[in-house]
FIZAMAR-707771 format. One record per residue (C-alpha): residue in one letter; z, x, y. Coordinates in steps of 0.2 Angstrom, whole numbers, plus 5000, padded with zeros to 4 digits. Each point is the difference from the previous one (the first is absolute). Layout:
REM FIZAMAR-707771
aZXY
...
//
This chain:
REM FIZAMAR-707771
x559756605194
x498849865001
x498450044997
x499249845007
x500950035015
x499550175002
x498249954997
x500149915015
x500650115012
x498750114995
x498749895000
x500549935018
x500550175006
x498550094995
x498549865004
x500849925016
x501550095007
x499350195000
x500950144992
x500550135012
x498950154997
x501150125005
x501049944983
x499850114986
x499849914981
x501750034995
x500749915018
x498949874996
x500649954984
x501650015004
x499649875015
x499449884988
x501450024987
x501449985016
x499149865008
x499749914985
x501950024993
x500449945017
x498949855001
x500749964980
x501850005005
x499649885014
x499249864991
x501450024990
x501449975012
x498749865007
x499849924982
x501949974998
x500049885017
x498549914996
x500649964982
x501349955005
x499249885014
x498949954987
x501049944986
x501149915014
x498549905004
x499649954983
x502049964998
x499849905016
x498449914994
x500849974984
x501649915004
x501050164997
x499550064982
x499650164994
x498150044997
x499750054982
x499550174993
x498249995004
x500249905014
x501250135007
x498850154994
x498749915010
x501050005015
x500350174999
x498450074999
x499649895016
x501450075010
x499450184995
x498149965002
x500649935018
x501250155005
x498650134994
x498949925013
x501050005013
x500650164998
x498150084998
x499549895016
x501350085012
x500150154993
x498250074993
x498749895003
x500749975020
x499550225002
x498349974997
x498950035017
x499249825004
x498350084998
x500050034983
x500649764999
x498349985004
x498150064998
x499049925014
x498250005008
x500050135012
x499049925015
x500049825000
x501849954995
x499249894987
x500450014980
x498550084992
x500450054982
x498550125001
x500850115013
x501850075000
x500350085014
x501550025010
x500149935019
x501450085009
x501749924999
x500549915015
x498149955003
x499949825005
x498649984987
x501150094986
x501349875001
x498649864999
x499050104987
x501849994989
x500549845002
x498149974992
x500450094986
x499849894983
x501150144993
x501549995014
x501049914986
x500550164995
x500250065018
x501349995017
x498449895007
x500449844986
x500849865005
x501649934993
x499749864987
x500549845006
x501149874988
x498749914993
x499250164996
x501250054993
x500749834989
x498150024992
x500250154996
x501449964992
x499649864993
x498450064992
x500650164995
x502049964993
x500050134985
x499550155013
x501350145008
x500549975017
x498850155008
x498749924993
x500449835007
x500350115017
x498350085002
x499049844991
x500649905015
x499650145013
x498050004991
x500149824999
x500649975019
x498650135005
x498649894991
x500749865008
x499650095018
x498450064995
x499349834994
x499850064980
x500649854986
x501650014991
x500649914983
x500349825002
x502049984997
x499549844991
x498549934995
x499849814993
x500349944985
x497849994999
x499750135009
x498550074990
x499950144988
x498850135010
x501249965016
x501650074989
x499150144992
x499650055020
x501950005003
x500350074983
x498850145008
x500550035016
x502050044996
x499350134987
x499150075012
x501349995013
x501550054986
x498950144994
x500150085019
x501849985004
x500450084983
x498950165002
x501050035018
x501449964992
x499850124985
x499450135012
x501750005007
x500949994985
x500749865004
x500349854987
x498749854997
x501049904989
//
């Protein structure tokens, strides 16, 4: 059984799903052992396409040759980081209701981080209030990263696993819409101290987000 996998099906289940409360303990674990067993053997299946996809690609990129063990351990680990996201999207995070995506101000439809209340969903003000959200990154309200986003995140970022590129370019696309700096993707040769320390700053602070989401759903930040 894995225990990681488990831990998130529980985790998901109890704080945003809702257990049913006619289940008794024993049905419940039981739920959570099945579901997570399931979910395991799907990633799985899903891992052996995308390594192979992935591995093509390198051969492709590569004019035919092999990739070498660490390369090829590399590529593997990105294929199952990919196929685990994918398969928890579609078939765990997708069940959770839409009001528990976001915690809105209940009367203006503006963000407030002093107030989270709940507008009702379908409420014109709801949707306005979540597409507001500086959080909506980790939400169905985020907007997908453009190219560019994602080439700097890339490019800024190399050594990083491919969820994390993933999600940095959904933060980094919603601080684009929302007016807040980003790192520079290059800065002159004489571009002084203080203004590279800045940068420095800003992707730990940035990098130190993504990977506390990522870690709190088990998934891989290197």
């Amino acid at each position: 059984m894995n225990e990681a996998m488990q831990q998130i099906v529980e985790r998901v289940w109890t704080e945003h799903i809702g257990i049913p409360p006619e289940w008794s303990q024993d049905q419940t674990q039981e739920f959570f052992e099945t579901e997570a067993a399931r979910l395991s053997e799907m990633i799985d299946e899903l891992q052996i396409d995308s390594q192979q996809a992935v591995i093509g690609q390198w051969r492709d990129a590569h004019e035919g040759r092999d990739p070498d063990y660490l390369t090829q351990v590399g590529l593997i680990n990105s294929a199952r980081a990919q196929a685990q996201e994918v398969v928890l999207s579609q078939e765990l995070y997708e069940q959770i209701p839409e009001q528990e995506e976001e915690l809105l101000e209940p009367a203006t439809g503006e963000w407030d981080e002093t107030n989270w209340g709940h507008l009702p969903e379908g409420d014109e003000a709801w949707a306005v209030a979540a597409r507001r959200n500086p959080d909506r990154w980790k939400t169905v309200f985020r907007s997908e990263a453009t190219g560019d986003v994602e080439a700097a995140v890339a490019a800024l970022w190399p050594e990083m696993s491919f969820p994390f590129q993933v999600w940095m370019a959904l933060l980094w696309q919603s601080r684009v819409e929302d007016g807040k700096p980003v790192p520079a993707l290059a800065l002159p040769p004489r571009t002084q101290l203080r203004a590279r320390r800045e940068r420095g700053a800003l992707m730990e602070t940035l990098a130190a987000e993504v990977s506390e989401e990522l870690s709190r759903n088990n998934l891989r930040v290197r």
